[in-house]
C-alpha positions in Angstrom: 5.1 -23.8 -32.7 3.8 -27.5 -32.4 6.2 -29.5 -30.4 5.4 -33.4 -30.4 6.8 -36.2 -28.7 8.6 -39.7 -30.1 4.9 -40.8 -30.8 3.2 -37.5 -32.4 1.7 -36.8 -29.4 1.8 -32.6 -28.4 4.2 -31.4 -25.7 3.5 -28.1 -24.4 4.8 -26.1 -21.1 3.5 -28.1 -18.4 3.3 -31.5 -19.7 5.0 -34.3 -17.9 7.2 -36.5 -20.3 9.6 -39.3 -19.7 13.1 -39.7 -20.8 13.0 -43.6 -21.7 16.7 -44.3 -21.8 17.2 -43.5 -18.2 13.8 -43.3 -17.1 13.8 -39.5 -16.4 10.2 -37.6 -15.7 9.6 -34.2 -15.4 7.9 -31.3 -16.2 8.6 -29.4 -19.4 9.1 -25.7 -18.3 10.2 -24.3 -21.8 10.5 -25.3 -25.2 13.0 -24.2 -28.5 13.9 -25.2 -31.8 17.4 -25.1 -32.9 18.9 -26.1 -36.2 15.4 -27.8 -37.3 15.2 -30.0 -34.1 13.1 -29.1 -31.2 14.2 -29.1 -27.5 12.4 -29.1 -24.0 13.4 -27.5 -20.7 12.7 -30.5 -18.2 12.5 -30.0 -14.4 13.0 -33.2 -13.0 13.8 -32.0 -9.2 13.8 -28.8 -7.6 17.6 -28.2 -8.5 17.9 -30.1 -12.1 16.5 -28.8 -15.2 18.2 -30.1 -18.2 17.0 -29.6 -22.3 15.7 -32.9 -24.2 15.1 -33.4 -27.6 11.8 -34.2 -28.4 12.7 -37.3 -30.7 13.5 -38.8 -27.8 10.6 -38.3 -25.0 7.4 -39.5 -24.6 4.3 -37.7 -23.1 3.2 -39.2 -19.5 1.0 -38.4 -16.9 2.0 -36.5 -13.6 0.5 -39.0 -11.4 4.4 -41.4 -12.4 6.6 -37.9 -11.0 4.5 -38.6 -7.8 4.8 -42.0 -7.7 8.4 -42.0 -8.4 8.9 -38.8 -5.5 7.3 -41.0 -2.7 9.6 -44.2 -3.1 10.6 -45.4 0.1 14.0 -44.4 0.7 14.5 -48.3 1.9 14.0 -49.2 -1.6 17.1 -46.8 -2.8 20.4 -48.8 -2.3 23.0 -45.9 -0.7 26.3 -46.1 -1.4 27.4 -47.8 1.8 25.2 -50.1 1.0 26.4 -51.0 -1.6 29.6 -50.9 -0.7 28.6 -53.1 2.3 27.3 -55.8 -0.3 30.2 -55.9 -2.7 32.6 -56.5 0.1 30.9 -59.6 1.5 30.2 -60.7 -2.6 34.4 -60.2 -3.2 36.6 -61.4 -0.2 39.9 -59.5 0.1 42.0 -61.9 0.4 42.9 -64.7 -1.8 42.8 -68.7 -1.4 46.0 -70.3 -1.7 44.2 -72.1 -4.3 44.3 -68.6 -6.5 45.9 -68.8 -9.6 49.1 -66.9 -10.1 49.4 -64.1 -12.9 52.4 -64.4 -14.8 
């Protein structure tokens, strides 16, 4: 079986493809067709492997996994963080200039 990408480029066990809706890469482990579509196992980490249909990837190189596995954790807002910077964005308490519901 001949499994191609978005772009009509092959996909075979071992290729690295990217999810471009979330920006998912990983590499395929397995591949199936169901129902006329076809579907890849991708491992993106070392616990999540998840099926894609292949009208919906695109074939990339491994050398964007490894860029995206050595991101500086500094770059990689945590929650508390977060949390940190919606609390001084939204005070929690209102002016007396606030205007009442009703």
């Amino acid at each position: 079986m001949v499994v191609k990408d978005k772009q009509g480029r092959e996909i075979k066990v071992g290729t690295y493809v990217i999810y471009p809706t979330t920006g998912t890469i990983g590499e395929v482990l397995d591949m199936e067709e169901k129902d006329g579509e076809t579907w890849v196992l991708l491992q993106y980490d070392e616990l999540t492997r998840l099926w894609y249909n292949t009208d919906y990837l695109q074939v990339t190189d491994k050398k964007y996994k490894k860029i995206e596995e050595e991101r500086d954790e500094s770059e990689i807002d945590t929650e508390e963080r977060l949390k940190d910077q919606l609390d001084k964005a939204m005070p929690s308490e209102l002016s007396d200039d606030a205007v009442g519901g009703g």
